[in-house]
C-alpha positions, 0 to 999 in steps of 0.5 A: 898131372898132364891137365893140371899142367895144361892148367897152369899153362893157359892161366900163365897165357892168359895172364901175360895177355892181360899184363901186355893189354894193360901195359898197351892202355897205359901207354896210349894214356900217357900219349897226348893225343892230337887235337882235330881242331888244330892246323898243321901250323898249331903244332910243334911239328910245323910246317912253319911259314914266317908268318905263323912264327911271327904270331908266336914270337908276338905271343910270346912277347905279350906273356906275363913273366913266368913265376917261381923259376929255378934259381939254378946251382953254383958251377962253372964250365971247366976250361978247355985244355988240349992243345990242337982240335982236328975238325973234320968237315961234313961236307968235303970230309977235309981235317982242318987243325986248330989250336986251342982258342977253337978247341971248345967251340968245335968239340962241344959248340959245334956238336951241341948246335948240330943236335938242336938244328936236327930236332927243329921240326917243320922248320927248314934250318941249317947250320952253315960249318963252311967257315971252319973248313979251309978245304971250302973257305981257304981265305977266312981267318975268324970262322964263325958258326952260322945258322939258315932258315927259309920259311915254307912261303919265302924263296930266300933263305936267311943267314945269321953269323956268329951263333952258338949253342945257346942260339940254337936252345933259344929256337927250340925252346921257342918251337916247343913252345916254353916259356922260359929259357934253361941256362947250364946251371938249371937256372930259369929265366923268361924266354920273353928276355931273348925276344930280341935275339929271336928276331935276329935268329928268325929273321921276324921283326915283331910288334910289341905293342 
């Protein structure tokens, strides 16, 4: 009884081995893995001067307009209903109370900007929240949401007022390299549409000839 236990056991051993060996290949397989050829430039990661996003940005202005996208469905956003919004600064950690005219921007705008800035690998970027903090800007009356970059090979940094959430997906898609830009809805449309805006967000003034 005792060996055929024994048995059972090192069959048991030897299977979850063998179970765990292929969960290990299969995830290695779904790794793309990464090309030796490429530099560190040819990659999603960066580092990013301004000279290689401008190649990218030209790039994608000569792409031909992707086919079949989505049509997207028919929804809207709901309106924002509550009476005040604390927002809290990340900085000097100062509350600041504003009344309803901001509370979509800085419950949702200012969080989901947040995230995209984070992910932006191999690009220095900031988003600048000075402005809605009247501990740091006492004498703005309009704040506004404004995102910075300063390319590995340039001293200055570059600032641009009045983003929103939509500015920042447009510099993620445009660093993951897609093609085209995903609206709330699900809708598809070129990303070469936003090549303007794109220049004005990356601080790049291309030639699309």
């Amino acid at each position: 009884m005792w060996n055929k236990i024994k048995i059972l056991l090192t069959s048991a051993l030897v299977f979850i081995g063998f179970v765990n060996q292929a969960q290990n290949t299969t995830n290695e397989n779904n790794t793309i893995p990464a090309n030796p050829s490429l530099s560190p430039e040819d990659t999603i990661k960066g580092p990013f001067t301004k000279e290689s996003i401008k190649e990218r940005l030209n790039a994608l202005a000569k792409n031909p307009v992707p086919k079949n996208l989505k049509m997207g469905a028919m929804c809207y956003d709901v309106a924002y209903t509550e009476n005040r919004t604390d927002y809290v600064c990340p900085k000097c950690s100062q509350k600041t109370i504003y009344a309803v005219e901001f509370g979509y921007l800085i419950t949702n705008t200012i969080p989901d900007c947040r995230n995209y800035v984070r992910s932006f690998q191999g690009l220095k970027a900031n988003l600048d929240e000075s402005q809605f903090c009247k501990n740091c800007s006492p004498n703005i009356k309009k704040p506004e949401l404004c995102f910075e970059i300063n390319y590995s090979d340039e001293k200055k940094v570059h600032k641009t007022c009045g983003i929103n959430e939509k500015d920042m997906q447009l510099v993620s898609e445009f660093l993951s390299r897609s093609k085209v830009h995903s609206s709330f809805n699900g809708s598809e449309e070129p990303l070469k549409n936003y090549i303007k805006r794109l220049e004005e967000l990356l601080d790049i003034k291309i030639n699309e000839n």
